[in-house]
N, C-alpha and C positions, 0 to 999 in steps of 0.2 A: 254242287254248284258248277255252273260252266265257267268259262274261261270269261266268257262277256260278261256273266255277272261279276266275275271277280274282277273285273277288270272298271267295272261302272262303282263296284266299291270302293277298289282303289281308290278312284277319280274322286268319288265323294268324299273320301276319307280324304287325302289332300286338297281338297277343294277346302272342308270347312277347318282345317289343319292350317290354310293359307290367312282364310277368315278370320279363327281366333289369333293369329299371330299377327295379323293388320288392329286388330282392334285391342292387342296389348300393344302395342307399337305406340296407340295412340294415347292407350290411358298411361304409361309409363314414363318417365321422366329421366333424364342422364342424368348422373351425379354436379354434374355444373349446373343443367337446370334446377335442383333443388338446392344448392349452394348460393345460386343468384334469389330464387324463392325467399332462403332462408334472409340474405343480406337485406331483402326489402324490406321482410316483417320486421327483421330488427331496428330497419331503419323509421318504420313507422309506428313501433313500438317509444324509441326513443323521443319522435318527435309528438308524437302524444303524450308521454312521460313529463316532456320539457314543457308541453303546452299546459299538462297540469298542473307543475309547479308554478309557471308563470300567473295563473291565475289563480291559488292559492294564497300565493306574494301578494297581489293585488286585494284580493277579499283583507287577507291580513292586516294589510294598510290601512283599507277603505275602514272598516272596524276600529282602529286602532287612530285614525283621524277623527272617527266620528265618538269614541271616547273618548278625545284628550278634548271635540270638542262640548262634549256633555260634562265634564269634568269643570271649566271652563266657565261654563254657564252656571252649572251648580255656584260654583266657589264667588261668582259676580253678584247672582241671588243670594249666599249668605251674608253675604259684604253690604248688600243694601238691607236684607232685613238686621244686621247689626248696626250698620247704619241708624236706620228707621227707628229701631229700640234706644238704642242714644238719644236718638234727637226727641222721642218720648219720654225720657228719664228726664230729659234735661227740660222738656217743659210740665213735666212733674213737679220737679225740683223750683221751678221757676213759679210756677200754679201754687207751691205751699209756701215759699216766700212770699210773697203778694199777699197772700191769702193771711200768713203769720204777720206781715208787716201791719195789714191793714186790722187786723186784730189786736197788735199793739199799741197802734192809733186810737183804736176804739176805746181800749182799757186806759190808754194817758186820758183822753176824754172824758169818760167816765170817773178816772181817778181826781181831773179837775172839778168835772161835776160835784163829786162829792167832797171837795173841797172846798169847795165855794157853798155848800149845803149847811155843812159842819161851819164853817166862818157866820153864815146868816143865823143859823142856832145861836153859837154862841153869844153872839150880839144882841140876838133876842134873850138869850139866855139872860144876859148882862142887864140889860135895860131891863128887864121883868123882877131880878133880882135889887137893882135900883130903885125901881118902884115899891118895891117890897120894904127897901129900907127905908125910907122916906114914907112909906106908909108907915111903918113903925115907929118910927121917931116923931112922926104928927099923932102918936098916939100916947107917945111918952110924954 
């Protein structure tokens, strides 16, 4: 090899020697730069952390409102169909008095009837038995 070629390899040889060491230059980073890198993740690490909890808190609530108020409703709807069942019972209750009283009526009614039945028998009874005797004594 002559002098000029060694000499253009040289050149080549620190030419791309200059190249690769501009182009780690650029991908390389100082220890502060990745320290300040690192501070940031952390910092947006945390505030996404925070932002999670914040809206976990929230879901929590929201759930936890709309249970106490479905709980709420439940307990106002057992209250009216207790309600409702009482106020059934009590015009049960009401519907078989009525219903007993006027059956009572019925039977004094009846119970008069047949006393007034039994009184017109025996009256008839009496006066048939009257005639009777008096028929027998006109034959004595």
């Amino acid at each position: 090899m002559s002098e000029q070629q060694a000499v253009c390899v040289m050149e080549a040889l620190i030419s791309a020697t200059q190249e690769d060491q501009e182009v780690s230059m650029q991908t390389l980073a100082s220890k502060s730069d990745v320290s300040a890198l690192k501070l940031q993740l952390n910092e947006k690490l945390f505030n996404s952390q925070l932002r999670f909890d914040m809206q976990q808190k929230h879901m929590k609530e929201m759930i936890k409102s709309e249970l106490d108020s479905m709980r709420n409703d439940s307990q106002a709807k057992s209250r009216a169909v207790e309600s409702d069942f009482a106020a059934f019972k009590s015009d049960i209750r009401m519907s078989h008095k009525t219903d007993l009283f006027g059956l009572q009526e019925k039977m004094a009614r009846l119970d008069k009837e047949v006393e007034g039945e039994k009184a017109f028998f025996r009256s008839e009874q009496e006066q048939l038995e009257n005639r009777l005797i008096k028929y027998a004594l006109g034959f004595v």
